[in-house]
N, C-alpha and C positions, 0 to 999 in steps of 0.2 A: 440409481440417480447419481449424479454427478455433482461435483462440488457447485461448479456453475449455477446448473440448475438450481440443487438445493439455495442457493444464496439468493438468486433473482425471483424464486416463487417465495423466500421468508423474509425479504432486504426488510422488510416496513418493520417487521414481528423484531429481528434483531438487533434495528435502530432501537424499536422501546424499548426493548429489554435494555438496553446500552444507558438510555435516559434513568436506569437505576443506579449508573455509576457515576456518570458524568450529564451535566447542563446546558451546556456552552452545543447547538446546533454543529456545530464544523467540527467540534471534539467526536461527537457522535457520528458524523457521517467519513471523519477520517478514522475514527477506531471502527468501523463497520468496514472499511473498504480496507483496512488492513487487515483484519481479519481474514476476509476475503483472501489476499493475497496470501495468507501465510498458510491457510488452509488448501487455496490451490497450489500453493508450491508443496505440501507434505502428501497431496494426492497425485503427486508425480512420482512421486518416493517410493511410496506403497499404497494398495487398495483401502478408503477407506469405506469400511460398513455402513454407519449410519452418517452421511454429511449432513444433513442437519442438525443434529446433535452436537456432531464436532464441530459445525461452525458458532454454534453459540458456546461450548467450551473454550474455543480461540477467543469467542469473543468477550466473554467472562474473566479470561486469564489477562487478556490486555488491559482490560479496565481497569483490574484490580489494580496490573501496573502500573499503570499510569495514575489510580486514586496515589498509590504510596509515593510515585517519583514527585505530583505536585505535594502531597501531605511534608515529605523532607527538602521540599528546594525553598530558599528561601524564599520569603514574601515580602514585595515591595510596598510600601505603602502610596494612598492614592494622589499624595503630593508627587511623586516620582512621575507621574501622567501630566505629557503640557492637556490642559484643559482641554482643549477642543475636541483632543482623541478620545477623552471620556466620556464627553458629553455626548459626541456624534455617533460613537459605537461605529467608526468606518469598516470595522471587520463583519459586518452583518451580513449571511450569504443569502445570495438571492437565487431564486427557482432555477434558472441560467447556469450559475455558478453548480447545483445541485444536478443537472440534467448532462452538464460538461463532464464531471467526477464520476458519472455513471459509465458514459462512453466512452470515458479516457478509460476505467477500471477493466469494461468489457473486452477494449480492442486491446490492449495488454493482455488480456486473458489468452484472447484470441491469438496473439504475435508469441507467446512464449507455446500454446498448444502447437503452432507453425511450425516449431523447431524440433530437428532429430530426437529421438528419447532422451541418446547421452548428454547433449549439447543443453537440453530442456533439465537435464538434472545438473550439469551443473552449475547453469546457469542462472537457477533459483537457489541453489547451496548460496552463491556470491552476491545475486543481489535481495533476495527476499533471505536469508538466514547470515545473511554477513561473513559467511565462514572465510576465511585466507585460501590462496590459492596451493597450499600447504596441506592444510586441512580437509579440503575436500580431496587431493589426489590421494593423500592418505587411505579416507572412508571411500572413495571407491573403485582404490584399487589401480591408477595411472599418471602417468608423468604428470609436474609442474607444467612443463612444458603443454600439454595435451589441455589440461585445464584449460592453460593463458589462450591456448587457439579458438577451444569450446567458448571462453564468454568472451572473445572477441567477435567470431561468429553467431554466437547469439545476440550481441549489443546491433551486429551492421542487419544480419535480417528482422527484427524487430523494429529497426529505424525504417528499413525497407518497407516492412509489413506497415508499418504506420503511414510512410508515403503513400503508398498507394490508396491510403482508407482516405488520403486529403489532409493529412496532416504534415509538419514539418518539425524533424528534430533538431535541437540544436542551433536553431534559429528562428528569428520572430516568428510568433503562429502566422498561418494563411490562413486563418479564420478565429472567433474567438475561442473556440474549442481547441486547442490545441492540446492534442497527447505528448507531451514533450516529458519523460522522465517520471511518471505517478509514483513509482517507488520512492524515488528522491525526495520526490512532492513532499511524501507522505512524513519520511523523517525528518523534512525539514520540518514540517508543520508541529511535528509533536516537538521535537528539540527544542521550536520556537515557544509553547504554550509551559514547557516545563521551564523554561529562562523566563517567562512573561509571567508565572504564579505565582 
């Protein structure tokens, strides 16, 4: 069984389990879908045994992370809120927004499995593990140089791979679903929730 697989036949099982660490509906469905990713980019890496297992270990490890980064950032009080945003709760995701995150998550899946082995590793070294373009030549083993070509080539067929699914990178969606960047998405959203606890 496959990372994939395992994720898409347990998504519902590793949402709950997630609502052990975190509340907040869009905390759960972005720590689910990063999970996700970081689990499929270390099964490019090497073969994992049980992906189910490891995907609720990814997904346990981020929680906790994230329990401890909101537990130390500071906390703003609810005068710092102009009123209406608090009252209205305009961050509330809707079934749309939930069925968008799924697709965006898959067809990334799908756009990074697209790509040559090498170009697939290190193109999740750089954007699903963050490593420098240093770092990864180092672990495995070829040029800076070689690197900068692999995640340029994987950034343009990715963009490609998504055109063709009907999406548009990089510019307004052509529809509301727009796969434009889920990785980005993803840190953005968490960076935003640990600035906003």
């Amino acid at each position: 069984m496959s990372i994939v697989k395992a994720y898409f036949d347990n998504e519902a099982a590793i949402k709950r389990y997630l609502r052990r660490f975190v509340r907040r509906s869009e905390d759960i469905d972005d720590l689910a879908h990063e999970s996700f990713l970081r689990a499929y980019a270390a099964e490019a890496l090497q073969p994992i045994n049980s992906p189910k297992a490891f995907l609720f270990k990814v997904a346990r490890n981020l929680a906790l992370n994230e329990r401890a980064k909101l537990a130390n950032a500071t906390t703003d009080s609810l005068e710092d809120y102009p009123e209406q945003a608090v009252i209205a709760g305009t961050e509330q995701v809707t079934l749309d927004d939930e069925m968008d995150a799924r697709q965006r998550v898959r067809l990334l899946a799908q756009a990074i499995a697209s790509l040559p082995p090498q170009c697939s590793k290190v193109f999740l070294l750089r954007k699903i593990h963050g490593l420098s373009h240093k770092e990864i030549a180092d672990r495995l083993g070829i040029s800076v140089s070689t690197v900068e070509k692999h995640v340029a080539l994987g950034l343009l067929r990715c963009s490609d791979f998504l055109r063709k699914q009907g999406y548009e990178t990089g510019r307004p969606p052509v529809r509301p679903a727009a796969a434009t960047g889920q990785v980005e998405k993803l840190e953005a959203r968490r960076q935003a929730r640990v600035r906003d606890a």
